[in-house]
C-alpha positions in Angstrom: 6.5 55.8 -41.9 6.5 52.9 -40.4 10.1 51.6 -38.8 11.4 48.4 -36.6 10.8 49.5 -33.3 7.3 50.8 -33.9 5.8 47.7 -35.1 7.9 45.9 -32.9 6.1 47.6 -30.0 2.5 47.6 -31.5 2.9 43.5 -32.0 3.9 43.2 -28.4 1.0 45.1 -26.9 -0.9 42.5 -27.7 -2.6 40.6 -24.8 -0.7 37.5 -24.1 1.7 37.9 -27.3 4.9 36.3 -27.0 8.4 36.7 -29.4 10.5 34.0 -30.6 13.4 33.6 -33.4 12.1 30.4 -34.5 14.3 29.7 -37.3 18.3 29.4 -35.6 18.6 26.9 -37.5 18.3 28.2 -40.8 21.2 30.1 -42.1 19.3 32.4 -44.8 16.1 32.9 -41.4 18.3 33.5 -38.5 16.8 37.7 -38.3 13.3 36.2 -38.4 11.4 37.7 -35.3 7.9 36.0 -34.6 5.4 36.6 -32.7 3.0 34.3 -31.0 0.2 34.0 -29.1 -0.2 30.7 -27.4 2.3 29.0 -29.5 1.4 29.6 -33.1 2.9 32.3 -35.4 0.4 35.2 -36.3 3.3 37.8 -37.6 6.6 37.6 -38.1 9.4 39.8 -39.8 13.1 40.0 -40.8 14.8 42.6 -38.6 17.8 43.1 -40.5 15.9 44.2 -43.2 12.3 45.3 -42.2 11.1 45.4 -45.4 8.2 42.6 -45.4 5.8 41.2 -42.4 3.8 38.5 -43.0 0.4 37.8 -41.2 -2.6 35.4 -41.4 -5.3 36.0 -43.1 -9.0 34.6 -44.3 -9.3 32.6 -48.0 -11.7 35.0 -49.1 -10.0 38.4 -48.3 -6.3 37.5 -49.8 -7.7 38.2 -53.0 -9.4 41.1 -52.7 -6.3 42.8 -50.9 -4.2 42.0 -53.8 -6.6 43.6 -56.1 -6.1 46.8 -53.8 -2.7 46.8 -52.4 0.5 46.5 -54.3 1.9 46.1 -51.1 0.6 42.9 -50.4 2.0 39.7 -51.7 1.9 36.2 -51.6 3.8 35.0 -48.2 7.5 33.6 -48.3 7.7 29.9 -47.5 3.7 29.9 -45.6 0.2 28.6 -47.3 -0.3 31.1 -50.1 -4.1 30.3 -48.9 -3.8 31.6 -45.4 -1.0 34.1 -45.4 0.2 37.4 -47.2 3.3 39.6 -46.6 2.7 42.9 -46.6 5.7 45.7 -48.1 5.9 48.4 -45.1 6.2 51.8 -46.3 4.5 51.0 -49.9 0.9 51.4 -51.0 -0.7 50.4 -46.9 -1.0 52.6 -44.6 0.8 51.6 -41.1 -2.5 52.0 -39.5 -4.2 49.3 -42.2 -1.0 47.5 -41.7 -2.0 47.1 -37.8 -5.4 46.7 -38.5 -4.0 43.3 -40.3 -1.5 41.8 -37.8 -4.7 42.9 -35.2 -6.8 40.6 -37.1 -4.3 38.0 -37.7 -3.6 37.8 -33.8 -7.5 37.5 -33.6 -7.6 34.6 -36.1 -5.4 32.6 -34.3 -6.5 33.4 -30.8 -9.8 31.9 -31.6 -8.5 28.8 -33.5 -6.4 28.3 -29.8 -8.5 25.5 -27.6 
């Protein structure tokens, strides 16, 4: 089962990977932790209520995982065509879960000049 500090962990192992609150400003996004690499977003999460973390993704997969996954949703307030949010401790295994913020750090590593 997947909890806070875990995944909190796992998304900082990440070479080069880098943690903000980006979103101070905000009233309703204050507990929003994200994580960069360079300095875009690849994951980020509310830690208040760790229920939701929402990655990048390819077109062509978001689809397909949707068909699969009740735990994967369209992203709050991101492109619906790049982006899910994944449910923790639904449908997704927390290794599968990894697997996606893994290839969401990957994605935007290599869009990084």
């Amino acid at each position: 089962m997947m909890n806070c500090e875990t995944f909190y962990k796992f998304c900082l192992s990440l070479p080069g990977v880098t943690e903000k609150m980006p979103f101070q400003a905000f009233p309703a996004a204050r507990s929003i932790l994200a994580f960069y690499i360079g300095n875009k977003i690849f994951c980020y999460f509310d830690i208040d209520k760790f229920d939701v973390c929402t990655v990048k993704c390819t077109p062509n997969e978001i689809d397909e995982l949707k068909e699969w996954y009740h735990a994967v949703d369209a992203p709050y307030n991101m492109n619906r065509k790049y982006w899910i949010s994944i449910r923790f401790n639904d449908d997704m295994a927390d290794k599968e879960i990894k697997y996606w913020v893994r290839k969401s750090y990957d994605i935007i590593r290599h869009s990084l000049k």
